[in-house]
Each structure stands twice: as C-alpha cells, then as structure tokens.
ROLUM-759425 format. One record per residue (C-alpha): residue in three letters; y, x, z. Coordinates in nm, 4 decimals. Each point is the difference from the previous one (the first is absolute). Example, Ala and Ser with C-alpha at 12.3 -4.5 7.8 and 13.67 -1.06 7.14 Angstrom:
! residues 2
residu Y X Z
ALA -0.4500 1.2300 0.7800
SER 0.3440 0.1370 -0.0660
***
This chain:
! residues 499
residu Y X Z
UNK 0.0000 0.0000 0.0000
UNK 0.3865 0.1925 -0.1298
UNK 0.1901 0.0552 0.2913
UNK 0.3145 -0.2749 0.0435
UNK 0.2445 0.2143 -0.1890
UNK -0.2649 0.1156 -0.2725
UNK -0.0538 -0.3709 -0.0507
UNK 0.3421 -0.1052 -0.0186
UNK 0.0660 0.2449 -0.3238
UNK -0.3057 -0.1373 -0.1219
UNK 0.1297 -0.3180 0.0352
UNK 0.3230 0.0789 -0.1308
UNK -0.1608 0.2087 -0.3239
UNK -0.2091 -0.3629 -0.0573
UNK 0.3330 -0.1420 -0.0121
UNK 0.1503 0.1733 -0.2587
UNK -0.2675 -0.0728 -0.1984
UNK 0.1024 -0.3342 -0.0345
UNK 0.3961 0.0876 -0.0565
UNK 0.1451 0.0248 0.3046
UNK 0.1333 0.2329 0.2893
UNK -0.0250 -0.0327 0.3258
UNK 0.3052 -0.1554 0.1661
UNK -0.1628 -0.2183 0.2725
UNK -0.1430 0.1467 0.3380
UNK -0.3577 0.0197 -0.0289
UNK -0.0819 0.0811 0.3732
UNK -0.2393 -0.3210 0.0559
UNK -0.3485 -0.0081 0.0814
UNK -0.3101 -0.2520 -0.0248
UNK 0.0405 -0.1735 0.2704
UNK 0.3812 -0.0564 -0.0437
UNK -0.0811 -0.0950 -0.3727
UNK -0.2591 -0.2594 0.1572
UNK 0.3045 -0.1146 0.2940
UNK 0.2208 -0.0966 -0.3113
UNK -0.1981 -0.2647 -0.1475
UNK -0.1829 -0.1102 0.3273
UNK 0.3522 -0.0815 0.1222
UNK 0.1367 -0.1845 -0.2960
UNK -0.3183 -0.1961 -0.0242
UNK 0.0874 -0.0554 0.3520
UNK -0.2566 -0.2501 0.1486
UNK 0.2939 -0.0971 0.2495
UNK 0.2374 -0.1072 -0.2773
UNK -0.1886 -0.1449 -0.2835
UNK -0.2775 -0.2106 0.1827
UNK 0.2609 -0.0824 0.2892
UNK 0.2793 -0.0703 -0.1991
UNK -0.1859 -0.2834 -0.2275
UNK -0.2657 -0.0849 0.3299
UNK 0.1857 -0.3383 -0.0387
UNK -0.0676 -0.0679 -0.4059
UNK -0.4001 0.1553 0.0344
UNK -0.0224 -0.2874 0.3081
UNK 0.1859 -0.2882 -0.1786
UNK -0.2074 0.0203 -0.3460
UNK -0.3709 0.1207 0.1114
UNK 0.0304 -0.0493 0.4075
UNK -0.2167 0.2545 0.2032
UNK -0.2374 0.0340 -0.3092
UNK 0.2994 0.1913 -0.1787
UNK -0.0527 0.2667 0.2056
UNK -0.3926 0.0091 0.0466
UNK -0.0700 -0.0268 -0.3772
UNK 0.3391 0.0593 -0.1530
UNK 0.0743 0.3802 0.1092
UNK -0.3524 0.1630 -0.0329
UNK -0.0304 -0.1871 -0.3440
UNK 0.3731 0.1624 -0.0914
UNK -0.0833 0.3499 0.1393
UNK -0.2955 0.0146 -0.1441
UNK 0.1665 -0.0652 -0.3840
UNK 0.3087 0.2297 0.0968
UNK -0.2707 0.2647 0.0496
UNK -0.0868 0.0120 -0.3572
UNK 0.3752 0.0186 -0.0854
UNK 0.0504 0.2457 0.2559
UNK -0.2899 0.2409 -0.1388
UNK 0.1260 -0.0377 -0.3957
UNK 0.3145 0.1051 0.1135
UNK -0.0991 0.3133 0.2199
UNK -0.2044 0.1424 -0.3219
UNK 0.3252 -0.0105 -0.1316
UNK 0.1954 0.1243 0.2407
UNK -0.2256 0.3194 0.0091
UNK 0.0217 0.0454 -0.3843
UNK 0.4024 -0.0031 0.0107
UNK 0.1473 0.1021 0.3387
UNK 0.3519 -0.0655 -0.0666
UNK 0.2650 -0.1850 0.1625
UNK 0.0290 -0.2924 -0.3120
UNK -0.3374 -0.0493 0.1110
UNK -0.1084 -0.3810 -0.1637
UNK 0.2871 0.0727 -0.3041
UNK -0.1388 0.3265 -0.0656
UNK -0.3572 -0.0969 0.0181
UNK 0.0555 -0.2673 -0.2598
UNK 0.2703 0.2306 -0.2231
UNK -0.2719 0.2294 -0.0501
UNK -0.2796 -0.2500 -0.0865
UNK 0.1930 -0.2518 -0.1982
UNK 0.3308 0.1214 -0.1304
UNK 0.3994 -0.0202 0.1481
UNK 0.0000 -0.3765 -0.0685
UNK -0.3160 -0.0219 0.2378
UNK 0.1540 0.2181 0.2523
UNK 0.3592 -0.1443 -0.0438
UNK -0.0995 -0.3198 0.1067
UNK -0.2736 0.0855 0.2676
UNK 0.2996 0.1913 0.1631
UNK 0.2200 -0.3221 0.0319
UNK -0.2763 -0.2552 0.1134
UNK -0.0682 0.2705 0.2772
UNK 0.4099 0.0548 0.1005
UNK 0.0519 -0.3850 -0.0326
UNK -0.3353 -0.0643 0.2485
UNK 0.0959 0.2544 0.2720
UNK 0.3825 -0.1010 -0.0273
UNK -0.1500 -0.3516 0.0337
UNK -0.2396 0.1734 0.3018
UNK 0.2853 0.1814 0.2392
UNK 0.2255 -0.3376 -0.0174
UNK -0.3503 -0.1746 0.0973
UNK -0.0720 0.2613 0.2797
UNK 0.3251 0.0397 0.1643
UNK 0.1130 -0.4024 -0.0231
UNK -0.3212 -0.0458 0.1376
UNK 0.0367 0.2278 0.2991
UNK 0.3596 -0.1226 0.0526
UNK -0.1482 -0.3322 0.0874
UNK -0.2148 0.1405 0.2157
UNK 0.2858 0.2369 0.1834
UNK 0.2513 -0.2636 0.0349
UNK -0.1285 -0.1922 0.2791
UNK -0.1258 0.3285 0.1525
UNK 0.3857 0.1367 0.0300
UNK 0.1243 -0.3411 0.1633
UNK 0.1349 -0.1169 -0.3451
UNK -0.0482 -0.3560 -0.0866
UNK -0.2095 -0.0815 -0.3259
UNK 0.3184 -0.0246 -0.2456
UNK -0.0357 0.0591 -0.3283
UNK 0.3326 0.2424 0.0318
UNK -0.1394 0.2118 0.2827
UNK -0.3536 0.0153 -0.1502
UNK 0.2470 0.1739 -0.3116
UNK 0.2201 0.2172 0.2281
UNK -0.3743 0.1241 0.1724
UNK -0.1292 0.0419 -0.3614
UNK 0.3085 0.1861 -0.0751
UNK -0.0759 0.2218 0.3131
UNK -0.3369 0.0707 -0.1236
UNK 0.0425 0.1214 -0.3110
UNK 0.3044 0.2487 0.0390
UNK -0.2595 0.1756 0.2788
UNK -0.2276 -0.0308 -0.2509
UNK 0.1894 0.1851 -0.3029
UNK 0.1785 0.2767 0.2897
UNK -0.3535 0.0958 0.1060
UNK -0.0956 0.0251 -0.3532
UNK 0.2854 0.1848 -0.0711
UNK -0.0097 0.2436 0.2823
UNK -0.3548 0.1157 -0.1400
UNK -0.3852 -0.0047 -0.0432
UNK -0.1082 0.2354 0.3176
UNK 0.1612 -0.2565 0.2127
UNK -0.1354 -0.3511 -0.2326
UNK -0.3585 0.2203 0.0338
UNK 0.0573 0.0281 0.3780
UNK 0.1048 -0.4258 0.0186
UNK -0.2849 -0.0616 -0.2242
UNK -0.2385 0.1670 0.2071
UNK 0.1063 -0.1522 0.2794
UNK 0.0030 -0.3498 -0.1849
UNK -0.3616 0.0535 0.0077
UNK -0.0395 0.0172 0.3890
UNK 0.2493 -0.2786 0.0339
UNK -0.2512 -0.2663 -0.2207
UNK -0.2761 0.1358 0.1843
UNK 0.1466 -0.0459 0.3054
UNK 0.0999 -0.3443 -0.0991
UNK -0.2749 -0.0916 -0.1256
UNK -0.1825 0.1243 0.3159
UNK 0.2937 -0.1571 0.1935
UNK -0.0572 -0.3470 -0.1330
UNK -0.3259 -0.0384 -0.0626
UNK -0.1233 0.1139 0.3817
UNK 0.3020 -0.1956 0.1446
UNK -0.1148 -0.3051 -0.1545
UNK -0.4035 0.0518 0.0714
UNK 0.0966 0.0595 0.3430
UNK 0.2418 -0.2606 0.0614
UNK 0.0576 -0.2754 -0.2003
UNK -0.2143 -0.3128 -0.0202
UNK -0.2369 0.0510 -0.3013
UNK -0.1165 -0.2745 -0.2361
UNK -0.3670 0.0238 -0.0736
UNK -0.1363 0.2439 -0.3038
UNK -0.0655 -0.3061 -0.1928
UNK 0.3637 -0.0478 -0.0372
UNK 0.0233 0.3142 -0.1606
UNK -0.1498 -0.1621 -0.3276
UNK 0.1415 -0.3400 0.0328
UNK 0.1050 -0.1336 -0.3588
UNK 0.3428 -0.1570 0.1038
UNK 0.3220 -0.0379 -0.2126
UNK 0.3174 -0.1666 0.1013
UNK 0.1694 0.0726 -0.3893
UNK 0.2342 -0.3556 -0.0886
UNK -0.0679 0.0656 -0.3183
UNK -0.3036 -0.2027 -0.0021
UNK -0.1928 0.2927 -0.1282
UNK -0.4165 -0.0218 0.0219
UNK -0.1161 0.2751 0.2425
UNK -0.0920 0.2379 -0.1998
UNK 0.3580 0.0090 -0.2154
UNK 0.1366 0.0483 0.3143
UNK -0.2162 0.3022 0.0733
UNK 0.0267 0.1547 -0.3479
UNK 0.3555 -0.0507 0.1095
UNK 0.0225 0.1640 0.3650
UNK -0.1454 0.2811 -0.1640
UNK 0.3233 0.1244 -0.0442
UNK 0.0590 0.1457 0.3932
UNK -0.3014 0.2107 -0.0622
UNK 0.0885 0.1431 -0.3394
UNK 0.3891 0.0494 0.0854
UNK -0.1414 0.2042 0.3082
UNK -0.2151 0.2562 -0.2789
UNK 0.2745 0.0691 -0.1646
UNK 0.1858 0.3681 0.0191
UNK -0.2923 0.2392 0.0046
UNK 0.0942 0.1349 -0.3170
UNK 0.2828 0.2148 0.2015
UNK -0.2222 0.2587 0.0463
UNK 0.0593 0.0794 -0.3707
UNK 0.3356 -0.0017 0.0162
UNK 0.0502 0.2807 0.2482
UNK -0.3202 0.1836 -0.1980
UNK 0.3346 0.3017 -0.0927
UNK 0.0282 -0.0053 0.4209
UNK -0.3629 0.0481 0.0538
UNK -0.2169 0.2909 0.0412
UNK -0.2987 -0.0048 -0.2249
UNK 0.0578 -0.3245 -0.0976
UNK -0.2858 -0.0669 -0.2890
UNK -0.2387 -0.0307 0.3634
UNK 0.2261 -0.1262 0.2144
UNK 0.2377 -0.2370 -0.2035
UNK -0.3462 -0.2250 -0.0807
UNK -0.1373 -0.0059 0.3439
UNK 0.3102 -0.0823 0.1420
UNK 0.0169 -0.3009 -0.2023
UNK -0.3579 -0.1099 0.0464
UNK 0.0188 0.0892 0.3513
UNK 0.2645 -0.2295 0.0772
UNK -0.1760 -0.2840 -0.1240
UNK -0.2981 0.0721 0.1417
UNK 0.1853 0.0094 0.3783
UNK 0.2567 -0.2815 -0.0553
UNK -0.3394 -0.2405 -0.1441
UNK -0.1730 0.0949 0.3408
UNK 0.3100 -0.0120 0.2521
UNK 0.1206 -0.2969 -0.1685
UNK -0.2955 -0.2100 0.0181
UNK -0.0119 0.0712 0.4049
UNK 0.3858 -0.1008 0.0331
UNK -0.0544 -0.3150 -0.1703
UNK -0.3134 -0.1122 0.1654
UNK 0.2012 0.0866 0.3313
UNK 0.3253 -0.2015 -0.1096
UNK -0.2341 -0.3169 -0.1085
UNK -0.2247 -0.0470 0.2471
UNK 0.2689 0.0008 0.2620
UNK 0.1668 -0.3206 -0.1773
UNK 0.0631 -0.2409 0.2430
UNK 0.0509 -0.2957 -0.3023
UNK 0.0838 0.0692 -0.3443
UNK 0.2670 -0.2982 -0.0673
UNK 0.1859 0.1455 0.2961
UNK 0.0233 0.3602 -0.1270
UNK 0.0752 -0.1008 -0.3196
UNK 0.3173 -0.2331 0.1318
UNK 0.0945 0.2498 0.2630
UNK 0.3747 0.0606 0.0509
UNK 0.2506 0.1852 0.3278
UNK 0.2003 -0.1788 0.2406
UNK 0.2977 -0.0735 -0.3015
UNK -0.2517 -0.1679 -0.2226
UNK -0.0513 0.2937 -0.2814
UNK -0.3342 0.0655 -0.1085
UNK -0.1934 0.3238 0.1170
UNK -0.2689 0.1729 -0.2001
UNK -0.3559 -0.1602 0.1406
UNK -0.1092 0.3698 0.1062
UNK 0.2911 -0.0273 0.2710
UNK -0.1085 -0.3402 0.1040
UNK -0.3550 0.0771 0.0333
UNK 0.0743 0.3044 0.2154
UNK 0.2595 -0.1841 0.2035
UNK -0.2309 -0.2399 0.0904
UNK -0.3622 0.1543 0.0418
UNK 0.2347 0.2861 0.2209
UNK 0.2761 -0.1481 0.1255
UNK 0.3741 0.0479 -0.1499
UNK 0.0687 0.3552 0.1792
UNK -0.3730 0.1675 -0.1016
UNK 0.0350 -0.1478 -0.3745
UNK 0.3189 0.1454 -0.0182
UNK -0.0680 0.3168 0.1124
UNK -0.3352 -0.0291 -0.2786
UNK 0.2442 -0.1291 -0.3005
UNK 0.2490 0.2806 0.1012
UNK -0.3237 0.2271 -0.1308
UNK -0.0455 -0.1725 -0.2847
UNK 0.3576 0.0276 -0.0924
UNK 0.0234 0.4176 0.0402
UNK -0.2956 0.0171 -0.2240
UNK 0.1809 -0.2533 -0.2342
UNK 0.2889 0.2379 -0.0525
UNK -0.2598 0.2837 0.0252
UNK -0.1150 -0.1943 -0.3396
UNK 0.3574 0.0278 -0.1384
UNK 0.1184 0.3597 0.0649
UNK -0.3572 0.0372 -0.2094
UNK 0.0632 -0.2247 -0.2531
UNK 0.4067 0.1537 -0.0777
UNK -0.2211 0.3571 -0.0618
UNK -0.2333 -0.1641 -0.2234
UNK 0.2296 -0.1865 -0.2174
UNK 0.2900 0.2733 0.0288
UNK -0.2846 0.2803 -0.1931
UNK -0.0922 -0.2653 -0.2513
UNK 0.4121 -0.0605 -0.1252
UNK 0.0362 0.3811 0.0602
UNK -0.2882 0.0994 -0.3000
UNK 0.0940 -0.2599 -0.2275
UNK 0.3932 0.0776 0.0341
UNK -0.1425 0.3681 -0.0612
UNK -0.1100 -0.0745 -0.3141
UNK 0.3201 -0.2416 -0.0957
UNK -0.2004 -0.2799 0.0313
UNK 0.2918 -0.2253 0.1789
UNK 0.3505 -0.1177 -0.0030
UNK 0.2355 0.3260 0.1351
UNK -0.3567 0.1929 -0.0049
UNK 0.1944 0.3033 0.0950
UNK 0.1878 -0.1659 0.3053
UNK -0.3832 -0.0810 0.1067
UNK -0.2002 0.2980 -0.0437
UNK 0.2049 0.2554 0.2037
UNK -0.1584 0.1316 0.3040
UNK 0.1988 0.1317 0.3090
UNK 0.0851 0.3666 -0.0081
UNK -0.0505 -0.0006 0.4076
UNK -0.2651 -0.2179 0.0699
UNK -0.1927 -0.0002 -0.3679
UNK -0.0191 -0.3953 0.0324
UNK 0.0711 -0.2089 -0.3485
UNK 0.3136 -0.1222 0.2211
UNK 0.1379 -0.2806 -0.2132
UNK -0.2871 -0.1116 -0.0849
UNK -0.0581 -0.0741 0.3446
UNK 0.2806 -0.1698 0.0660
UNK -0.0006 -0.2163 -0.3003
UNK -0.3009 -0.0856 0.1651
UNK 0.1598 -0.1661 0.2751
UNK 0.2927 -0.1263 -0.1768
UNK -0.2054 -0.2546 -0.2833
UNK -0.2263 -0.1571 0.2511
UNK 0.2475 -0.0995 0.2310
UNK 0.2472 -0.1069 -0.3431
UNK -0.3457 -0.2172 -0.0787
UNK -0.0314 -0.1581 0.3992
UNK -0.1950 -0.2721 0.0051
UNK -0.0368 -0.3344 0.2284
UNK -0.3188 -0.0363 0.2650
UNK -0.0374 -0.3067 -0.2568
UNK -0.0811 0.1971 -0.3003
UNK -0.2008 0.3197 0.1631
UNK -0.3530 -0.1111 -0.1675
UNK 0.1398 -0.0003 -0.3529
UNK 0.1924 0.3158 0.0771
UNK -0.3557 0.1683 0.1109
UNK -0.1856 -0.1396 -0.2816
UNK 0.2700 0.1777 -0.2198
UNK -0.0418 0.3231 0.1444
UNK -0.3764 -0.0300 0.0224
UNK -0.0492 -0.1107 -0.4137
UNK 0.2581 0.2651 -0.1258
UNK -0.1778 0.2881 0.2483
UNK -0.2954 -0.1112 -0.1354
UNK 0.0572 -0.0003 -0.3720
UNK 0.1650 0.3567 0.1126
UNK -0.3401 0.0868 0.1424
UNK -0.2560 -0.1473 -0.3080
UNK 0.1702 0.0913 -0.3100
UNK -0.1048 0.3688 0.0572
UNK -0.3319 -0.1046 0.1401
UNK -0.0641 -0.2367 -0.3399
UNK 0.1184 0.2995 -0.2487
UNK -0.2551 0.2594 0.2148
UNK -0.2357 -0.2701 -0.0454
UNK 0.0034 -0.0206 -0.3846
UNK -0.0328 0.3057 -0.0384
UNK -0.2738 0.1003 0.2099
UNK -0.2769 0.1729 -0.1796
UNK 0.2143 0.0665 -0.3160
UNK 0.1587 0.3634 -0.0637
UNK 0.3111 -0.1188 0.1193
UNK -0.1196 -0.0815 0.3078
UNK 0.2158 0.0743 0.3198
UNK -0.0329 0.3909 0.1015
UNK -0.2234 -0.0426 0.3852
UNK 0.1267 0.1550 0.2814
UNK -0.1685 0.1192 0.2695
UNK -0.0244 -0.3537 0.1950
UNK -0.1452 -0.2291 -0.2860
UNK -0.2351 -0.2878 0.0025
UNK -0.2862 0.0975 -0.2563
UNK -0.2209 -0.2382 -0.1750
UNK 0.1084 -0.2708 0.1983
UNK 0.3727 0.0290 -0.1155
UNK -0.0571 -0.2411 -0.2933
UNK -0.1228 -0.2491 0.2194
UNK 0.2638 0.0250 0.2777
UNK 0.2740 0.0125 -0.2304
UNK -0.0671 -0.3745 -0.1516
UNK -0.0549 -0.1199 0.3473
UNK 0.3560 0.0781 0.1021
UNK 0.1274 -0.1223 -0.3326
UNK -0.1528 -0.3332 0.0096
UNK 0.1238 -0.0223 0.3537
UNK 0.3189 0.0621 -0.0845
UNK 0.0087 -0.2501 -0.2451
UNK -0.1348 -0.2454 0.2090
UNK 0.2821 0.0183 0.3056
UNK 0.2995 0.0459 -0.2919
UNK -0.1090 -0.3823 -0.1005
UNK -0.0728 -0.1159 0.3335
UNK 0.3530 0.1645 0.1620
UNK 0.2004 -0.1663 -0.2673
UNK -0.0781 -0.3277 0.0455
UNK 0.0706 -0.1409 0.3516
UNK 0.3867 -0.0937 0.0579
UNK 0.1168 -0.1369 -0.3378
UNK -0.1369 0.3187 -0.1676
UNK 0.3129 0.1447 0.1160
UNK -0.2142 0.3421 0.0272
UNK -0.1375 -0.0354 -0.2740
UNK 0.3363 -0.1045 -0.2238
UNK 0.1213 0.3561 0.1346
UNK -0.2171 0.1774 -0.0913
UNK -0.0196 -0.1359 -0.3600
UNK 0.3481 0.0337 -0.0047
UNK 0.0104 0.3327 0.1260
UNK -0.2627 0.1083 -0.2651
UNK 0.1692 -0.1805 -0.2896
UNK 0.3463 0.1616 0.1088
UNK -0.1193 0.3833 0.0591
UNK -0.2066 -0.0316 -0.3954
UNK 0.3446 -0.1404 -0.1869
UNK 0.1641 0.3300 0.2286
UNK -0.2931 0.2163 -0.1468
UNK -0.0255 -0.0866 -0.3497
UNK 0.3557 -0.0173 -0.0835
UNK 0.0979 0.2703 0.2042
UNK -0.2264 0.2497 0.2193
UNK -0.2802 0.0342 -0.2746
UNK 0.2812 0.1712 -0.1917
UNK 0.1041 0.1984 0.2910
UNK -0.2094 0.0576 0.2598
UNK -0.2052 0.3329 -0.0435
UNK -0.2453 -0.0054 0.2551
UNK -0.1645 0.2082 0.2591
UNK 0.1039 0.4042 -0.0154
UNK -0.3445 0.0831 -0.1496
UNK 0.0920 -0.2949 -0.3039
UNK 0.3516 0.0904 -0.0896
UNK -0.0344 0.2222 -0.2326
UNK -0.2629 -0.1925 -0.2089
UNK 0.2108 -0.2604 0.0140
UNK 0.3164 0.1750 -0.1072
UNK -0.1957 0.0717 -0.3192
UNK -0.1135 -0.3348 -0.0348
UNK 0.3304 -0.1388 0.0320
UNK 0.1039 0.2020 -0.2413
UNK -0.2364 -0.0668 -0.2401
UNK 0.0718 -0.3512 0.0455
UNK 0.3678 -0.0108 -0.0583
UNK -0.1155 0.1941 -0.3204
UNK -0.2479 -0.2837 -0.1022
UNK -0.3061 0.2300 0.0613
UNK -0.1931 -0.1765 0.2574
UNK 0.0202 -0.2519 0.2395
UNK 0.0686 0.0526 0.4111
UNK -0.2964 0.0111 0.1944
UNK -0.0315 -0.2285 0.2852
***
C-alpha cells in the first residue's frame, strides 16, 4: 500500500489524465468519503422529515414493507454507480461518467438534472430542519420564523463550506457519531420507556389518504419518505479530487452508506412506529397556538413526555443540519466541475476556488443563495422532494443506462479496480427499470405538479441545448479538443456535432 503522500501524487498524476490539475485539497480518507454520503442520506432527515406522508398513505406497513423494498432497489442503483465512480474519479462525477460514454449532449444534461435535484435537496433538507428547530428555540410555528431559521441555517452552512474541507471532514465525521447516537438515543429511549403497541402493529395495512385512494395507491405513494431518504450518496463522487485513492474508496463509500443507513433506518422506524399511541392523533397533532407539528415530534412528546421528546427531536435536528452542511459540499463540487468546463451561466464567476482555503467559494455560496430564492411552504414539501428525488435520479441512471449498452461491446466502459463483473449487466437494468418505475409513480400524486416540473424543466433545458449549448458547450477537459475540431468541421459543412 503507497504511503499517504506517494498516493496523493498518484492520485493527482490520475487526474491529469483526464485534463485537469489539482486545485482542490485532497487530504480525505475512506471513512470521511463514507461520512459524506452517510450524512446526506441522513436517516434523521429524510425518513423523519416525511415520517408523516410514509404514515398517512401506507400506515405502519409503509415502513415494514416500504423501506426494505426501497433499499433494497437503491442498492442496485447504488452499485451501477460505484463501478462508475471507480472508472472516472473526478469531481463532475455523474456528468463526466455520462460525457465520456455518450457524448457532451449526454453529459450536458445529466449535469443539470443532478444541480437542479440537489438545489431542489438542500432547500428540502434545511426547510425541513427549520421546522423541526423552531419550536426547539422557543419560536412559534410561523411561516416567517421557520424562513428567518432557514435563513440561519444555510449561511452556517455556506461559511463552513467556505472556511474549508479539513474542518467539513472533521463535522462530517462527527455527523456520523451524532446519527448513531441518535439513533441509539431514540430507539433505547423509546424501548425503555414508552408504551409499545404490539409487533403486529408494525405491519398493519392502514391509510388515512382523503384522496380516496385504494390501499395499495396509497402505498406505491408513501413510498416517497423512503426514496427521498436514499437520495445523496452519490457525494462521495463529487469530492473523488479530495480523496485519497479514491477508485477503492470513492465506491465503497457510496455502497457503504447505503448499506448502514438501510440497517439503522429500519431500527429507527420500527422504534418511532411501534411507540404510536393512535395514528389519527399524530397525524392531526399541533402546539399550544394551533400550528401543526411534524408527527415525529408528536409521537415523541407523547410516548416521553414534552421535556424528554424535546430533548430527542433536538437530536434529530443537529443531525438534520449535519445533513445540510453535507449536502452544500456535495452540490457546491458538482456546479464547481461543470462551471470548470463552461458548462453554466458566468461559468467563470463559478469555477474559481479560494486561494486560502482551496474551496470552489462561490459556488458554495450560490449554493445557499438559490434554495432559499426557491423557499417553499410546509404545504408543498412532498412535491418539492419528489422534484429533487426524479431529477437526482435521472442524474444518477443516464450514466448507468449508457454503461449498460455498452457492456460487452469494445466500447465498453474502461473497469476500475472496484467493478461488478458478470453480474454488471444484470444489476445495471435493475436500477434502470427502478428508476423508471418511481419517475412515473413521483409525478403523479398532487395534480402532477411534480411531474409538470419536471417535463417542463426537461422541455426548457433541450430548447436551451439545441439552440444554444450544442453549439457552444465543449465538454469535459479530456473532450475539448475533439470537439474544437468537430466544431470546426461543422461550421465548414464537414460533419455533424457529436452528441
């Protein structure tokens, strides 16, 4: 095994193969890889957060069938895109994956689904654990200090960012004792002490949806909560140019944290339901001024009492902005390799990187700045989720489906050394006919207004392309050249542009 500094100008000469030098601060290791994904997957956020929309469309059920079921699909995804990840260990991780195996146009878009989803994500994350803080700093439920908290939360987000990686890798390690501890925190506190419903309950087929929706709609449905919680894991790509050796440890760290949050998840949520005290209760719960309060809070509060669930929820709201500081890194890398390659609006504005700290510094503040421009109501938070979830997800498959048609075929995707063998094929068209299969059922429910976004999103970013990036956009560092020449050629009337 090289020595640390041996393997960091190995790491650095792998670069370079692909076009580019080393600006970012590539001090972090396995484990810190794995503490960046684990915490933006963030069992305390995702399955929390929507507890209440799992319980209102599938009742207990959600949760006993609904989130092994989910894991078990996001596995497949998950393991496509670590093969990946260990072929091209750069920081435009999904966008360069699918630049190389299908062309700029291929990459181009892949690289806005995944900026629009984890845009979509951080205003998801940090709204969501402003609810939760609000009552927990004495503030009443108001939709203008739920803002001003949300406000709060992101600027600490973006400074920390800003200030640098050593100090995110420290927060993110530590994210990973705080869910832990959580976890631990709630689960034993509720086995200990709360009245428990019997096991049975666990698997009760219940749904309290006024839509009038057959049972198992509403369970396609509640789905959601468990797929918005797998959502994320595809960070540990985007710091692979902050990574030591990170062909190994980039695809671990992303199957790693699915693996844990699947396991620690499923213990939490058995926990959480079984200590229900009745469902139409937590469902309608609300304070002392008559605002409603997430049904997490209200089934602590009352299996606990109101001064133990506090104490609990104030848990589950450090590892929610634990989930945030994460998810401002992730998103910040993704903006920062597609501005470096003048693949957005004031590209150069985007791509520089901090002479002190070597952070992509505006990038991390934009960051900040477009999901709180894009604040959304406690009314709208499921379509807001589903929107993040489809365009992460088309991020996340359109590399996956071009690896995939090409397996076996000389063009085939170079293997690194972390790659699934003869069962790629197979595990590749699982993930893509999953993904398929929650992009239809996420765009239905509330008037399609998920749904209408995304279509319009789609239809707006390929009039953008075709009348202007495909004649401008060059690609990836390792592309540019080829495509100089081909844009060349074309303006000359030789041949057409690829992609």
């Amino acid at each position: 095994m090289p020595e640390p500094a041996d393997q960091r100008h190995q790491d650095e000469r792998e670069l370079s193969t692909f076009g580019y030098a080393q600006e970012l601060f590539r001090t972090m290791g396995g484990f810190s890889n794995f503490a960046l994904s684990f915490s933006i997957i963030s069992i305390l956020t995702g399955a929390v957060t929507l507890y209440q929309h799992g319980l209102l469309m599938g009742g207990p059920a959600e949760m006993a069938f609904g989130w092994p079921l989910v894991a078990a699909f996001t596995m497949a995804v998950a393991l496509s895109m670590a093969e990946l990840a260990s072929s091209v260990p750069t920081s435009g991780a999904m966008y360069h994956w699918a630049s190389r195996l299908g062309g700029n146009a291929w990459g181009w878009f892949t690289a806005w689904f995944n900026i629009v989803g984890q845009l979509a994500a951080i205003a998801g994350i940090d709204y969501g654990a402003a609810i939760f803080v609000t009552p927990l700093v004495g503030l009443a439920v108001t939709t203008t200090n739920i803002l001003i908290v949300y406000a709060c939360i992101l600027l600490s987000h973006a400074f920390i960012n800003h200030v640098g990686i050593k100090l995110v890798a420290r927060l993110n390690d530590l994210s990973v004792t705080v869910h832990v501890v959580g976890v631990i925190a709630i689960v034993g506190a509720l086995m200990l002490f709360a009245p428990k419903q019997p096991i049975a309950f666990f698997f009760a087929r219940i749904t309290s949806n006024t839509q009038g929706w057959p049972y198992w709609w509403a369970f396609i449905i509640g789905l959601l909560q468990a797929q918005w919680t797998f959502t994320g894991y595809d960070a540990s790509a985007s710091v692979s140019e902050e990574t030591v050796d990170p062909r190994r440890r980039v695809p671990w760290g992303i199957v790693m944290a699915v693996v844990v949050s699947a396991v620690v998840g499923y213990v939490l949520l058995i926990a959480l339901t079984l200590a229900i005290k009745d469902i139409p209760s937590v469902l309608t719960a609300r304070d002392a001024d008559g605002h409603e309060i997430p049904a997490v809070i209200a089934i602590l509060s009352s299996a606990l009492g109101a001064r133990a669930g506090s104490a609990v929820t104030g848990l589950a709201a450090m590892a929610m902005w634990f989930c945030g500081l994460s998810a401002v890194t992730w998103s910040s890398r993704t903006i920062y390799a597609f501005a470096r390659d003048r693949g957005m609006p004031g590209s150069s504005m985007w791509k520089r990187v901090s002479r002190k700290y070597s952070t992509p510094a505006p990038a991390i503040w934009l960051c900040a700045v477009v999901p709180f421009a894009a604040t959304i109501s406690s009314g709208t938070y499921a379509v807001v989720t589903s929107v993040s979830v489809i365009g992460l997800y088309f991020s996340y498959i359109i590399p996956v489906y071009l690896a995939w048609r090409r397996r076996g075929t000389a063009s085939a995707a170079p293997q690194g050394p972390w790659h699934l063998g003869r069962f790629g094929s197979a595990i590749n068209l699982v993930a893509i006919l999953w993904v398929i299969f929650i992009t239809v059922i996420l765009s239905i429910p509330d008037d399609m207004r998920a749904g209408k976004t995304i279509a319009g999103l789609t239809m707006l970013l390929g009039v953008w392309y075709f009348a202007s990036e495909r004649h401008r956009f060059r690609g990836p560092a390792w592309t540019a050249a080829e495509t100089s020449a081909a844009l060349a050629a074309s303006e000359r009337g030789q041949t057409p542009l690829r992609g």
